[in-house]
FIZA-379187 format. One record per atom (N, C-alpha, C, O): residue number from 0; residue in three letters; atom name; z, y, x. Coordinates in steps of 0.2 Angstrom, whole numbers. Atoms other than C-alpha are relative to their C-alpha. Layout:
- resi,resn,name,w,v,u
- NUM,ALA,CA,Z,Y,X
...
//
This chain:
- resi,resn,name,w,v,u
- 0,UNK,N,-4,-4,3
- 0,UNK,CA,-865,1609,513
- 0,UNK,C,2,-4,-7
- 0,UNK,O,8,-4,-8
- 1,UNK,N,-2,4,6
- 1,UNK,CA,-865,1599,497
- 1,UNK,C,3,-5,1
- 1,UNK,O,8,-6,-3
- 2,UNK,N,-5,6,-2
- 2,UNK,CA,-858,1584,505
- 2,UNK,C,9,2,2
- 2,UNK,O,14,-1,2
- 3,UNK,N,-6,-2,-2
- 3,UNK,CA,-844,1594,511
- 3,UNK,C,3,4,-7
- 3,UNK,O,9,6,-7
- 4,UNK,N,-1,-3,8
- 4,UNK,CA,-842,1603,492
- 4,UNK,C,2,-6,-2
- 4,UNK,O,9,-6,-3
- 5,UNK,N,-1,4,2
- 5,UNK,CA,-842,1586,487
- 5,UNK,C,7,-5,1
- 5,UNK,O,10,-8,-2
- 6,UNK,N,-4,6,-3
- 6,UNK,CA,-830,1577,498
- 6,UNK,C,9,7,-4
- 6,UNK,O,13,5,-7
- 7,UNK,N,-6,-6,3
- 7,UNK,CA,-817,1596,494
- 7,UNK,C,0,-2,-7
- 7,UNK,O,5,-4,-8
- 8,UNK,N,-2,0,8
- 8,UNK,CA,-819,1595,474
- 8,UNK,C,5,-7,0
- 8,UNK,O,11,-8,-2
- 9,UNK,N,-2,7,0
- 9,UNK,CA,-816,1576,475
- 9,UNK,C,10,2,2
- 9,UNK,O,14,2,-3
- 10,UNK,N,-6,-1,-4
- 10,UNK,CA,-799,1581,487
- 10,UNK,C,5,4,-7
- 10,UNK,O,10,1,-9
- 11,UNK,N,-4,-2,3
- 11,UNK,CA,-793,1595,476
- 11,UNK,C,1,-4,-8
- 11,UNK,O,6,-3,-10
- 12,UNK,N,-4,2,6
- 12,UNK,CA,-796,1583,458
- 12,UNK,C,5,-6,4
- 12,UNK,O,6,-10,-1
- 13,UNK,N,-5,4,-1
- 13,UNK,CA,-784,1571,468
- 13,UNK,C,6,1,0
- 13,UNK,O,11,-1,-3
- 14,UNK,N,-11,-6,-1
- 14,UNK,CA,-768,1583,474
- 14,UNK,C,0,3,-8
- 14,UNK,O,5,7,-10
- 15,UNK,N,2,-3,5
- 15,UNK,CA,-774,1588,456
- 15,UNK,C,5,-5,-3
- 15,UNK,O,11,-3,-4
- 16,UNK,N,-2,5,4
- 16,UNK,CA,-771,1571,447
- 16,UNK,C,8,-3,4
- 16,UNK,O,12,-7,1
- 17,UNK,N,-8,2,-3
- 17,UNK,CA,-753,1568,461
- 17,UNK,C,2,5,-5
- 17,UNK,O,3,4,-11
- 18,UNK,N,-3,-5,3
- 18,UNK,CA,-747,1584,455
- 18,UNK,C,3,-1,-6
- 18,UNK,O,9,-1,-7
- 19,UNK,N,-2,0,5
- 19,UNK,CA,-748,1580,437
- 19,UNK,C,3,-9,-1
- 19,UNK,O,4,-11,-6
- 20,UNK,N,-5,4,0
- 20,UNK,CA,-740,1563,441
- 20,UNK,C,6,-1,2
- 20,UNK,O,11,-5,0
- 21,UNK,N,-8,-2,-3
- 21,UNK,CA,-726,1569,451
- 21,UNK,C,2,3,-6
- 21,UNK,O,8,2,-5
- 22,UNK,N,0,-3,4
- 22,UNK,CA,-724,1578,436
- 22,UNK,C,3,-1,-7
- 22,UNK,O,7,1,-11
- 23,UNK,N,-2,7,7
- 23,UNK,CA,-724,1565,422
- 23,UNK,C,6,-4,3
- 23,UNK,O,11,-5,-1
- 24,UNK,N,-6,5,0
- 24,UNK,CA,-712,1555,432
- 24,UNK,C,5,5,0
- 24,UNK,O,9,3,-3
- 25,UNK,N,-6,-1,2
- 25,UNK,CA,-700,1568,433
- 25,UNK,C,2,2,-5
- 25,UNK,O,8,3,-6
- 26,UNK,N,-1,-3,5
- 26,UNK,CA,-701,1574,417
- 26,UNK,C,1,-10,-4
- 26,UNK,O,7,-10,-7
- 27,UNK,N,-1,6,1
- 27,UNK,CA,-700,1554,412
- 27,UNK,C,8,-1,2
- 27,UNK,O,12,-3,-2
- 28,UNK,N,-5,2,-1
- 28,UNK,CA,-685,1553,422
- 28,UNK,C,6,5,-4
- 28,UNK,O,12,4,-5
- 29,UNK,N,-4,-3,2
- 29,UNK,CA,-678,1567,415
- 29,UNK,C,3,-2,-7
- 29,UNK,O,9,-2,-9
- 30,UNK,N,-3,3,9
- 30,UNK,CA,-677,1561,398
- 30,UNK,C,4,-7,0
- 30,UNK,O,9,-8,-3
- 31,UNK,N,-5,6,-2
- 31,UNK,CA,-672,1544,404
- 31,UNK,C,7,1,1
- 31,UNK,O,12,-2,-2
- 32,UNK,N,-9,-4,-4
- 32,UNK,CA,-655,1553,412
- 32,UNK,C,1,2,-6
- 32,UNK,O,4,-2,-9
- 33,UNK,N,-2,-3,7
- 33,UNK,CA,-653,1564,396
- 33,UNK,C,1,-7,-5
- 33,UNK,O,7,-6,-7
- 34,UNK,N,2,5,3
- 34,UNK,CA,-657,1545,385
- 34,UNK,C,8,-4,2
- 34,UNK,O,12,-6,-2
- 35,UNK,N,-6,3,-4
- 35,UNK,CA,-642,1538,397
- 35,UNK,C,5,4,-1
- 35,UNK,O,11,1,-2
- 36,UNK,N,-7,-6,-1
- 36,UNK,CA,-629,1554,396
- 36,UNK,C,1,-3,-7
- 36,UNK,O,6,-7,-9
- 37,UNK,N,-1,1,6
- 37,UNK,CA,-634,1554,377
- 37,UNK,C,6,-7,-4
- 37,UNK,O,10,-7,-9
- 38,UNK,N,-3,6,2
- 38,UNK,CA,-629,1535,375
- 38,UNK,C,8,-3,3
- 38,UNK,O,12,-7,1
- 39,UNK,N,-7,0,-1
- 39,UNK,CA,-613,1537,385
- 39,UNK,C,5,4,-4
- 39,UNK,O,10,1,-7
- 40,UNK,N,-4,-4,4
- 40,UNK,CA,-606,1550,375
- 40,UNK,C,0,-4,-6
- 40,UNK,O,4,-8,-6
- 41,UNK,N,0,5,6
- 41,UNK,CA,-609,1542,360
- 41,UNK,C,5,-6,0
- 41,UNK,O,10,-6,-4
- 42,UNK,N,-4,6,0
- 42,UNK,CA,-601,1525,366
- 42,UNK,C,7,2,4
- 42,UNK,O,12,-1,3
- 43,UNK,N,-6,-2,-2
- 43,UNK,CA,-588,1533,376
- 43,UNK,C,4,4,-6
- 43,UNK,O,10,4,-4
- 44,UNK,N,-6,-2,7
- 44,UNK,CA,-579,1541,358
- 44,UNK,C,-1,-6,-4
- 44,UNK,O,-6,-9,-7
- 45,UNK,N,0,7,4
- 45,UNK,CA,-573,1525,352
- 45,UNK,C,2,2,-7
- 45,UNK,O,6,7,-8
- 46,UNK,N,-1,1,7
- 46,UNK,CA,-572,1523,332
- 46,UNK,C,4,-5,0
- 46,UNK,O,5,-10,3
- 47,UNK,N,-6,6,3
- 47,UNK,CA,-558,1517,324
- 47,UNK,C,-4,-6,-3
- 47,UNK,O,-9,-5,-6
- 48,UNK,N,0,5,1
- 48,UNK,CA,-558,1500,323
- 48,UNK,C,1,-2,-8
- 48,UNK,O,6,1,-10
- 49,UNK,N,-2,2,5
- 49,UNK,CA,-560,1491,304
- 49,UNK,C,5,-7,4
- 49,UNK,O,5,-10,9
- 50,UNK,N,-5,6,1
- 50,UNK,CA,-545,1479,300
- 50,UNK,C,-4,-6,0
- 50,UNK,O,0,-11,0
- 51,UNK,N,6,7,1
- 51,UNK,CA,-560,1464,299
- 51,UNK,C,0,1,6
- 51,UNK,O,2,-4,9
- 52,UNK,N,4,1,-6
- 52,UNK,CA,-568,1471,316
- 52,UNK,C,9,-2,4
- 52,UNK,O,8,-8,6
- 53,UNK,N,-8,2,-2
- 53,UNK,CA,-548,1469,323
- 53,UNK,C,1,-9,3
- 53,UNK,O,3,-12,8
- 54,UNK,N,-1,8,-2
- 54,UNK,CA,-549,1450,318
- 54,UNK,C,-6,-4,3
- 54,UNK,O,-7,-10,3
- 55,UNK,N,6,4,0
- 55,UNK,CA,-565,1446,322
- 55,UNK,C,-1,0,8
- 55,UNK,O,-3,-5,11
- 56,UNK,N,0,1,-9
- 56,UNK,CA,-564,1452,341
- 56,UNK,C,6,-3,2
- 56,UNK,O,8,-3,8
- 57,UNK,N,-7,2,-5
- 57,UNK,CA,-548,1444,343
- 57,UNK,C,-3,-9,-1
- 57,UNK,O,-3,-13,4
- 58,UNK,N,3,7,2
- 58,UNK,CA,-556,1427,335
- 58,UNK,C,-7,-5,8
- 58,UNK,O,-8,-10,11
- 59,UNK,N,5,2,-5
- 59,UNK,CA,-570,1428,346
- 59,UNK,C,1,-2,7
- 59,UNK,O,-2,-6,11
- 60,UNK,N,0,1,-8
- 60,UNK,CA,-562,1431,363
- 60,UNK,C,7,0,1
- 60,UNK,O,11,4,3
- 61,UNK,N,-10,2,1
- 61,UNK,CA,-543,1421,359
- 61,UNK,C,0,-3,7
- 61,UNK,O,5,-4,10
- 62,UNK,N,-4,2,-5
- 62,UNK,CA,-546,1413,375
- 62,UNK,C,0,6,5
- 62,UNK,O,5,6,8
- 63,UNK,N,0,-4,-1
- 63,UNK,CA,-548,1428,384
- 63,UNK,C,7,3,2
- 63,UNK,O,9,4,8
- 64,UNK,N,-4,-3,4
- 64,UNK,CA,-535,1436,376
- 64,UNK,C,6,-3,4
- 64,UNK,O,10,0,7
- 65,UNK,N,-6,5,-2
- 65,UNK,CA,-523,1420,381
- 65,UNK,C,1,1,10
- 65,UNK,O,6,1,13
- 66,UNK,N,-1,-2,-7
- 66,UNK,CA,-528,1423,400
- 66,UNK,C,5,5,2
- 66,UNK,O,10,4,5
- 67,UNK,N,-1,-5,0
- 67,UNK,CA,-525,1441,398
- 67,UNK,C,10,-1,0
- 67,UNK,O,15,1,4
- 68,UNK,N,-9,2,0
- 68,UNK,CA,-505,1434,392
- 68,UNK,C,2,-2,6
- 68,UNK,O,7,-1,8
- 69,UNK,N,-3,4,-2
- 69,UNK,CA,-503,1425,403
- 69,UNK,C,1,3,8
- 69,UNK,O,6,1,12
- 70,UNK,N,-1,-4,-7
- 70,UNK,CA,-505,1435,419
- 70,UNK,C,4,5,0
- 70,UNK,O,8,6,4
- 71,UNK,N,-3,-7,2
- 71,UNK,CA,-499,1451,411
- 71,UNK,C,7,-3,2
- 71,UNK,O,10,0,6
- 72,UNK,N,-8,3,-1
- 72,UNK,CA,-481,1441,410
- 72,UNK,C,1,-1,6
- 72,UNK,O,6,1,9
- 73,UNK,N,-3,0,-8
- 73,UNK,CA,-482,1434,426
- 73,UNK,C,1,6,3
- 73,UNK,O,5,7,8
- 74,UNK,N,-2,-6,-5
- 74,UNK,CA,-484,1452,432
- 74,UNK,C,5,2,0
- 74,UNK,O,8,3,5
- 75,UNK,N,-4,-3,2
- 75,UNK,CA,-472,1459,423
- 75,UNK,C,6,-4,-1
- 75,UNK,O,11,-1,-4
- 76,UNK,N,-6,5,-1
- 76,UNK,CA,-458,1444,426
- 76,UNK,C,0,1,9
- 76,UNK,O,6,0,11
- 77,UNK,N,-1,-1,-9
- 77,UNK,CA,-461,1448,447
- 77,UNK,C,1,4,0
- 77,UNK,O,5,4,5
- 78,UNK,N,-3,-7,-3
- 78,UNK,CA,-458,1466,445
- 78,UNK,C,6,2,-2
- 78,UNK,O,8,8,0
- 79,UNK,N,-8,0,0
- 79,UNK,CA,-440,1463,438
- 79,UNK,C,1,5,-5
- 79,UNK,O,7,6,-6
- 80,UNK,N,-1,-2,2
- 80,UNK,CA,-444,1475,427
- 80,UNK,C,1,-1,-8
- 80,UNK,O,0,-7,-10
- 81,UNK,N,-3,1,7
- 81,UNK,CA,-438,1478,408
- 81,UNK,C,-5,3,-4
- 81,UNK,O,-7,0,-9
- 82,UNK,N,9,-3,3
- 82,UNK,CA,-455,1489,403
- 82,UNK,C,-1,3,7
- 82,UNK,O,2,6,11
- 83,UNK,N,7,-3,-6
- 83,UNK,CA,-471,1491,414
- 83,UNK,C,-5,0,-2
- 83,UNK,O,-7,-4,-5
- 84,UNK,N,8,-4,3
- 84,UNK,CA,-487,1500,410
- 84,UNK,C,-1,-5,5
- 84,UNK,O,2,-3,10
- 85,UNK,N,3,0,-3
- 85,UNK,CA,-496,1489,420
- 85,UNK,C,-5,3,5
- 85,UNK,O,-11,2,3
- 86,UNK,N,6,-6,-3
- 86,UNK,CA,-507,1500,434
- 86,UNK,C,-2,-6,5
- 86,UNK,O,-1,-12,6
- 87,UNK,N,7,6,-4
- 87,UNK,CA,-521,1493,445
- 87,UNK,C,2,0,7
- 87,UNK,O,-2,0,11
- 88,UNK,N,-4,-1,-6
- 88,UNK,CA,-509,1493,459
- 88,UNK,C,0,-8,6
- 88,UNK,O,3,-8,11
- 89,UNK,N,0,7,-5
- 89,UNK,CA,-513,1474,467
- 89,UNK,C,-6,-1,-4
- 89,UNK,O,-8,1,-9
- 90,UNK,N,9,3,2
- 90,UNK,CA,-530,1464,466
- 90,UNK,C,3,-3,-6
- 90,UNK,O,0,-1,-11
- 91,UNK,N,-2,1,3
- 91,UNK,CA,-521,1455,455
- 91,UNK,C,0,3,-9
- 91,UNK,O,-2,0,-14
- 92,UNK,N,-1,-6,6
- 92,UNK,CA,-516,1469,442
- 92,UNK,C,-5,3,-4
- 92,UNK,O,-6,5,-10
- 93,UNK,N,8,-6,0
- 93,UNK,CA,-534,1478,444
- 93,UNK,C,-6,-8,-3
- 93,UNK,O,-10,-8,-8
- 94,UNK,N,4,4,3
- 94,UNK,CA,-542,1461,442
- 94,UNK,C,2,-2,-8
- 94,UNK,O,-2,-6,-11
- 95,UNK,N,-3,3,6
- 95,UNK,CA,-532,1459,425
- 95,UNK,C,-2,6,-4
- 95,UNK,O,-6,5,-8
- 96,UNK,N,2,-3,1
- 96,UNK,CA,-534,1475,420
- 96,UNK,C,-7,3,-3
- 96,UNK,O,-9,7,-8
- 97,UNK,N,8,0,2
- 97,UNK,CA,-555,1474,422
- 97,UNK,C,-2,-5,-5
- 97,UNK,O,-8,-6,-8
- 98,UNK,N,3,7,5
- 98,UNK,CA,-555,1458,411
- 98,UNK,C,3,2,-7
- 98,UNK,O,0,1,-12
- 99,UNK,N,-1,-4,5
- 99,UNK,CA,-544,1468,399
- 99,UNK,C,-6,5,-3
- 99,UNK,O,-7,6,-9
- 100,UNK,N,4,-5,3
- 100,UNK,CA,-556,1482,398
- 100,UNK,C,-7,-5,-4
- 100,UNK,O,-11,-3,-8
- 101,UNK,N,6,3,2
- 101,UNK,CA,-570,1470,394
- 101,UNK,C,1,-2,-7
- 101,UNK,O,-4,-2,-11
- 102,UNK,N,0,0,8
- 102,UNK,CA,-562,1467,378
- 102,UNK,C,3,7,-5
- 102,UNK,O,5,8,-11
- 103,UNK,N,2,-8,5
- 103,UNK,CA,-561,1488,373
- 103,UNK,C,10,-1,-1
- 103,UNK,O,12,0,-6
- 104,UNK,N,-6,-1,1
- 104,UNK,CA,-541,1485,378
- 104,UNK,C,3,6,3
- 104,UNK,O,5,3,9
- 105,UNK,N,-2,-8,-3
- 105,UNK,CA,-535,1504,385
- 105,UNK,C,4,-1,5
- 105,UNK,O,2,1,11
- 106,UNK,N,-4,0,-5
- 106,UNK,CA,-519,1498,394
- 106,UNK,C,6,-6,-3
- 106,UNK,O,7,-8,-9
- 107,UNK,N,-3,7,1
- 107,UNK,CA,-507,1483,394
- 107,UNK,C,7,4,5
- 107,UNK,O,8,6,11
- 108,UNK,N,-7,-2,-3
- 108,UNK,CA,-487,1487,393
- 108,UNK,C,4,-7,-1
- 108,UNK,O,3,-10,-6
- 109,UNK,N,-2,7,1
- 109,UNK,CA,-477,1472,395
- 109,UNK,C,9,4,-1
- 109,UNK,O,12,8,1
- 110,UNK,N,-7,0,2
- 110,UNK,CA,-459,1471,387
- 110,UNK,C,5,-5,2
- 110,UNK,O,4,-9,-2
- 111,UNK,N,-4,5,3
- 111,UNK,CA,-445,1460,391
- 111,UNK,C,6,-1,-5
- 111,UNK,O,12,1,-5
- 112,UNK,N,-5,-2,7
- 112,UNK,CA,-436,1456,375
- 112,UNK,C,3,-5,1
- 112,UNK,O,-1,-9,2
- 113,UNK,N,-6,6,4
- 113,UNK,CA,-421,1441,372
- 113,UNK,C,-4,-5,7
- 113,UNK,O,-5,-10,6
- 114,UNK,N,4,5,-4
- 114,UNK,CA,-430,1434,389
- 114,UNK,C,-5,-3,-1
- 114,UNK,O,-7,-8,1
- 115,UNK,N,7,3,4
- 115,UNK,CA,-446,1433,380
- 115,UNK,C,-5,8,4
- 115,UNK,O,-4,14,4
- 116,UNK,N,6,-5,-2
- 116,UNK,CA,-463,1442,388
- 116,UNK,C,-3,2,-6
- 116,UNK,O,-5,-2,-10
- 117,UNK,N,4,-3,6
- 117,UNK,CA,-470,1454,375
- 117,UNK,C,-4,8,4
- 117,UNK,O,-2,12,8
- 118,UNK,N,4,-3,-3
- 118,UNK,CA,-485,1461,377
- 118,UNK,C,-2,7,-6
- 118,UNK,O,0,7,-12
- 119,UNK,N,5,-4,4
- 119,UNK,CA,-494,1477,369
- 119,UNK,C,-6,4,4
- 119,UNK,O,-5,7,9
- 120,UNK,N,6,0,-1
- 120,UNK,CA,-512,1481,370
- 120,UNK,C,-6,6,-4
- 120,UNK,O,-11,5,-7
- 121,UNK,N,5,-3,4
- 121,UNK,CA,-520,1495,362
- 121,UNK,C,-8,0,1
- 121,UNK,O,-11,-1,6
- 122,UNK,N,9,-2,-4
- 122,UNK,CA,-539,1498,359
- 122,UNK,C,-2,5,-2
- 122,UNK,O,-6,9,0
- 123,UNK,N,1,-8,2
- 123,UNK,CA,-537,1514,347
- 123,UNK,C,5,1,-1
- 123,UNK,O,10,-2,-3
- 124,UNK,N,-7,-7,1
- 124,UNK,CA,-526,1529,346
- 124,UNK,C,-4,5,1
- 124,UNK,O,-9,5,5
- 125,UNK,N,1,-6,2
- 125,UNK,CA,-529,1544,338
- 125,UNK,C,4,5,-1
- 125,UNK,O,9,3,-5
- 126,UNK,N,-5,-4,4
- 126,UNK,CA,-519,1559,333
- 126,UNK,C,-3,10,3
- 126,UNK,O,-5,13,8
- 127,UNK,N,4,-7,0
- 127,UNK,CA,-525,1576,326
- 127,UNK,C,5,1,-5
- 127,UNK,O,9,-3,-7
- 128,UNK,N,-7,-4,5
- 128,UNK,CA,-514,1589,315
- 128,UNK,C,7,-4,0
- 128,UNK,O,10,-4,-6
- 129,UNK,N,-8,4,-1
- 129,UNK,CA,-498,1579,319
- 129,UNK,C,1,-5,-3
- 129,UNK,O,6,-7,-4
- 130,UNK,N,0,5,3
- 130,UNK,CA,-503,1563,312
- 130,UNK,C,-4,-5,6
- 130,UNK,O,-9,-3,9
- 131,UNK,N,3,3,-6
- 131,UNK,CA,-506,1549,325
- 131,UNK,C,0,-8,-2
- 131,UNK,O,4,-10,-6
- 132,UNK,N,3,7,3
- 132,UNK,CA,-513,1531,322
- 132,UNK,C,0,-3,6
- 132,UNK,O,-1,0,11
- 133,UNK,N,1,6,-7
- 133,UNK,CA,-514,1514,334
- 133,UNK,C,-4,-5,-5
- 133,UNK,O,-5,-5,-11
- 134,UNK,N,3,7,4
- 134,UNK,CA,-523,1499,332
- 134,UNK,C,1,-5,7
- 134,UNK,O,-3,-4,11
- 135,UNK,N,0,4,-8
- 135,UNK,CA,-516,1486,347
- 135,UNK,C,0,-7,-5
- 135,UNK,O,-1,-8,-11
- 136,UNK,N,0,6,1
- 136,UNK,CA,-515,1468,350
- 136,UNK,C,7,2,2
- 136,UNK,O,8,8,5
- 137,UNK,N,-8,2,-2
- 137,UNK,CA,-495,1463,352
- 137,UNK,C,-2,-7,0
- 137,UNK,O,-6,-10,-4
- 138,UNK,N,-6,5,0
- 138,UNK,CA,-489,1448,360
- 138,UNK,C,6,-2,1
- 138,UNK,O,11,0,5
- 139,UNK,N,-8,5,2
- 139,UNK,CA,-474,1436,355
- 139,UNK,C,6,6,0
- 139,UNK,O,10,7,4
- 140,UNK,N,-5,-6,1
- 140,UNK,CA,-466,1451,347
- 140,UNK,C,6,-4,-5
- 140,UNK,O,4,-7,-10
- 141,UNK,N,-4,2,5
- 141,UNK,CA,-449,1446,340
- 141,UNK,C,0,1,-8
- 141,UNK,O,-1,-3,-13
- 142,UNK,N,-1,-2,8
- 142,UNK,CA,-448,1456,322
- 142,UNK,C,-7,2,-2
- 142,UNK,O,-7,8,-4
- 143,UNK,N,5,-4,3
- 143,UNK,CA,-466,1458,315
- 143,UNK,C,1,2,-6
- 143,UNK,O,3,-1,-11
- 144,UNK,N,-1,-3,7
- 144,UNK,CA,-467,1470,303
- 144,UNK,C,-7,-5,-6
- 144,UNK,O,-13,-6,-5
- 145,UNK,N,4,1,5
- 145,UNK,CA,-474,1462,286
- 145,UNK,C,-7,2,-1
- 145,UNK,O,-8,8,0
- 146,UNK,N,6,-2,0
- 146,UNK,CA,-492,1463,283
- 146,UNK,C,-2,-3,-9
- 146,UNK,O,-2,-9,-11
- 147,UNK,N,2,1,7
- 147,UNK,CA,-498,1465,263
- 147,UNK,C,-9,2,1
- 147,UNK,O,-10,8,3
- 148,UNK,N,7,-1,1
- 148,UNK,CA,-517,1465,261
- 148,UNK,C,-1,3,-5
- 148,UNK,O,-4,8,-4
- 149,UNK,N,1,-6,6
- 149,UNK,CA,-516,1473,244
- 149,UNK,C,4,9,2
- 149,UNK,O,1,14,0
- 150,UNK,N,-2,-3,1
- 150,UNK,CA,-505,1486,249
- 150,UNK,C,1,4,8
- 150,UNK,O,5,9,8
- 151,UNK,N,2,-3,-6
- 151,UNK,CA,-510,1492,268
- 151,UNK,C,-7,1,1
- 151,UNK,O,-10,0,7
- 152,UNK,N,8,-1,0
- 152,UNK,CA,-527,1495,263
- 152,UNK,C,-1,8,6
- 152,UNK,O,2,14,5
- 153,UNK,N,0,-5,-5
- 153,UNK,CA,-531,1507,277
- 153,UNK,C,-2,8,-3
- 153,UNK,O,0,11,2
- 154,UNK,N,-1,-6,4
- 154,UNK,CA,-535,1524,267
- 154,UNK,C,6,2,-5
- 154,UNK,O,8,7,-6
- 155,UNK,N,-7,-1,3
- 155,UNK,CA,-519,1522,257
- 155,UNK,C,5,2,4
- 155,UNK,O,8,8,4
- 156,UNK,N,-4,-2,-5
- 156,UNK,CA,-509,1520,271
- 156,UNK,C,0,6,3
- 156,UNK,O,5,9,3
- 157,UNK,N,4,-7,-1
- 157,UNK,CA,-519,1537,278
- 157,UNK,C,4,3,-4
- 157,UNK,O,10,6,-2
- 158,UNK,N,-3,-5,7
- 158,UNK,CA,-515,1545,260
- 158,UNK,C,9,2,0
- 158,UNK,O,12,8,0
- 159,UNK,N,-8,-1,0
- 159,UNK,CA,-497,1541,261
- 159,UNK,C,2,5,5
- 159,UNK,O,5,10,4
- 160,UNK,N,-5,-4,-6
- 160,UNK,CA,-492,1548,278
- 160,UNK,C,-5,9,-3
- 160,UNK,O,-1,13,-5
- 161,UNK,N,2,-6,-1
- 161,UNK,CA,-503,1563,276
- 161,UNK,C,2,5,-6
- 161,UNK,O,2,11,-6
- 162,UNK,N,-3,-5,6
- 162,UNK,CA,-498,1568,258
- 162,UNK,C,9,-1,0
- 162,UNK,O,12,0,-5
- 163,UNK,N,-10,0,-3
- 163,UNK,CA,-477,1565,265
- 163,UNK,C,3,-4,-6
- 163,UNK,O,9,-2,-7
- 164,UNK,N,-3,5,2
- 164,UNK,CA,-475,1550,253
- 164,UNK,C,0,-5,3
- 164,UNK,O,-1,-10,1
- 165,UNK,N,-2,5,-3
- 165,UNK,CA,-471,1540,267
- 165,UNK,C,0,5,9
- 165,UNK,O,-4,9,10
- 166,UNK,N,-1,-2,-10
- 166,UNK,CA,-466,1546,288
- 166,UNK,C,-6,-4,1
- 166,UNK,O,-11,-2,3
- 167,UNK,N,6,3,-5
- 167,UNK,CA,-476,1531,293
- 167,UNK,C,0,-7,-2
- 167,UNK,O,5,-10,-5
- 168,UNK,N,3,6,3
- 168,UNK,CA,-485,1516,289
- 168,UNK,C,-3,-6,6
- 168,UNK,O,-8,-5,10
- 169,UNK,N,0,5,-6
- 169,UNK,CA,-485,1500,300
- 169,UNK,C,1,-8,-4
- 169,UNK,O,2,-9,-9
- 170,UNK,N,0,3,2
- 170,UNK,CA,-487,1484,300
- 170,UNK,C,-2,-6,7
- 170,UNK,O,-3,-5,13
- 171,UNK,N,1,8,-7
- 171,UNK,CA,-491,1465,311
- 171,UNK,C,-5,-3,-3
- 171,UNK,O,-1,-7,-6
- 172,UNK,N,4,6,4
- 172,UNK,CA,-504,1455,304
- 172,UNK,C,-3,-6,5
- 172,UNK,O,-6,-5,10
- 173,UNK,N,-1,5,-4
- 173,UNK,CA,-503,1435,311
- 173,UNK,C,-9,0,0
- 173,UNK,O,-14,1,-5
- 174,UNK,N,4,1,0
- 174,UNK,CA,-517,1432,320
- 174,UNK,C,-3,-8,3
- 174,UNK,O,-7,-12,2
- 175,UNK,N,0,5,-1
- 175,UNK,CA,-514,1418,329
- 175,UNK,C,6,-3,4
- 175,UNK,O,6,0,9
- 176,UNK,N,-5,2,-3
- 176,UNK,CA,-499,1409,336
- 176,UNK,C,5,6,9
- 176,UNK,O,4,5,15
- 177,UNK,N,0,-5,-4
- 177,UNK,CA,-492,1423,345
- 177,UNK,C,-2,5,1
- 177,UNK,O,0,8,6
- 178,UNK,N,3,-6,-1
- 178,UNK,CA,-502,1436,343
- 178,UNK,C,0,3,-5
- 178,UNK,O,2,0,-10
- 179,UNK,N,0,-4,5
- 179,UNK,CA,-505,1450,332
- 179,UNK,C,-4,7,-1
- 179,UNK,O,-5,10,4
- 180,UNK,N,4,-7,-1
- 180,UNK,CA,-516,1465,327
- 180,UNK,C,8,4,-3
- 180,UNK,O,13,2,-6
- 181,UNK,N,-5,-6,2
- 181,UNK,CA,-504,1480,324
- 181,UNK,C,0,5,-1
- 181,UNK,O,-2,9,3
- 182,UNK,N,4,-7,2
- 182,UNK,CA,-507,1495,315
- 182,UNK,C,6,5,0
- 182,UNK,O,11,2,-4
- 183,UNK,N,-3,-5,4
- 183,UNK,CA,-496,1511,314
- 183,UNK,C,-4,7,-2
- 183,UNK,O,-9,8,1
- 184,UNK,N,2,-6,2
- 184,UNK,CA,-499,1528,306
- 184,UNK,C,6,4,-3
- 184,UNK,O,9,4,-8
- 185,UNK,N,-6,-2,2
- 185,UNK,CA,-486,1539,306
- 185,UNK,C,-1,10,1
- 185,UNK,O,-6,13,4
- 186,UNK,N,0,-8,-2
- 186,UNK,CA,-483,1560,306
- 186,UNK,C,6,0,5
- 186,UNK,O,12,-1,4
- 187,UNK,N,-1,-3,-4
- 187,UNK,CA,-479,1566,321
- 187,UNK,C,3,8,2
- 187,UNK,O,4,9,8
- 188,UNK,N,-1,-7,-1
- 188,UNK,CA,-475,1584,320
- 188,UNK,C,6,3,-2
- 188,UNK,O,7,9,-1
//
């Protein structure tokens, strides 16, 4: 009888010690998934971009960037079109598309202007109480708007549209041979 008390206690502290392992691991997993959600949300509400981080990500990934031109045109010189949002509509498109997203690019519209491809690239847009803001790349834009470092300081610009000393605040800043960061801030309402 003791042998058989012994061999049962034994039994039940094991279904004992699984129990409280099945247990740990889902509660482990649980928090890992919550850990995971947590950290989507968070990275999925993108923060406006500073005017530095703007030039710095364009710096870093200019060849990138040059690929991205370079297909984007040819798409948009095949489809005869005069403006095309680009959609993931050919492996091609989708494969440009996925190397765009890689650089936190939203969606790629192609223009053609005077027989020149001109691209636009946002990576933020925002707009609450009637007030709507960008921050794109532009390429080989004919007219860029002037860019003043003392006087497009990005809270001014803010201040202006939203206390109605100005509709809208825009601007080009050269980035590099063709390309450009592009800021507007304008009231919408």
């Amino acid at each position: 009888m003791s042998v058989f008390t012994n061999i049962t206690g034994i039994g039940i502290v094991d279904s004992y010690r699984q129990v409280n392992s099945v247990q740990a691991s889902v509660q482990f997993m649980v928090r890992f998934l919550f850990c995971i959600c947590l950290s989507l949300l968070i990275t999925g509400c993108s923060q406006r971009p500073s005017y530095e981080d703007m030039q710095t990500h364009f710096e870093e990934n200019q060849a990138t960037f040059s690929m991205i031109a370079a297909v984007a045109c040819e798409i948009g010189e095949e489809s005869n079109a005069n403006r095309l949002v680009i959609a993931p509509d050919s492996p091609k498109s989708e494969a440009l598309l996925d190397l765009a997203g890689t650089l936190d690019v939203d969606s790629i519209t192609y223009l053609e202007k005077n027989n020149k491809c001109t691209l636009s690239m946002p990576v933020y847009e925002y707009e609450d109480d009637g007030l709507h803001q960008q921050f794109a790349y532009r390429y080989n834009i004919s007219s860029p708007r002037e860019y003043s470092k003392k006087t497009h300081v990005y809270e001014q610009a803010k201040n202006a549209v939203r206390n109605g000393a100005k509709s809208q605040v825009a601007f080009d800043m050269k980035l590099a041979r063709r390309w450009f960061f592009s800021f507007f801030y304008k009231d919408v309402s």
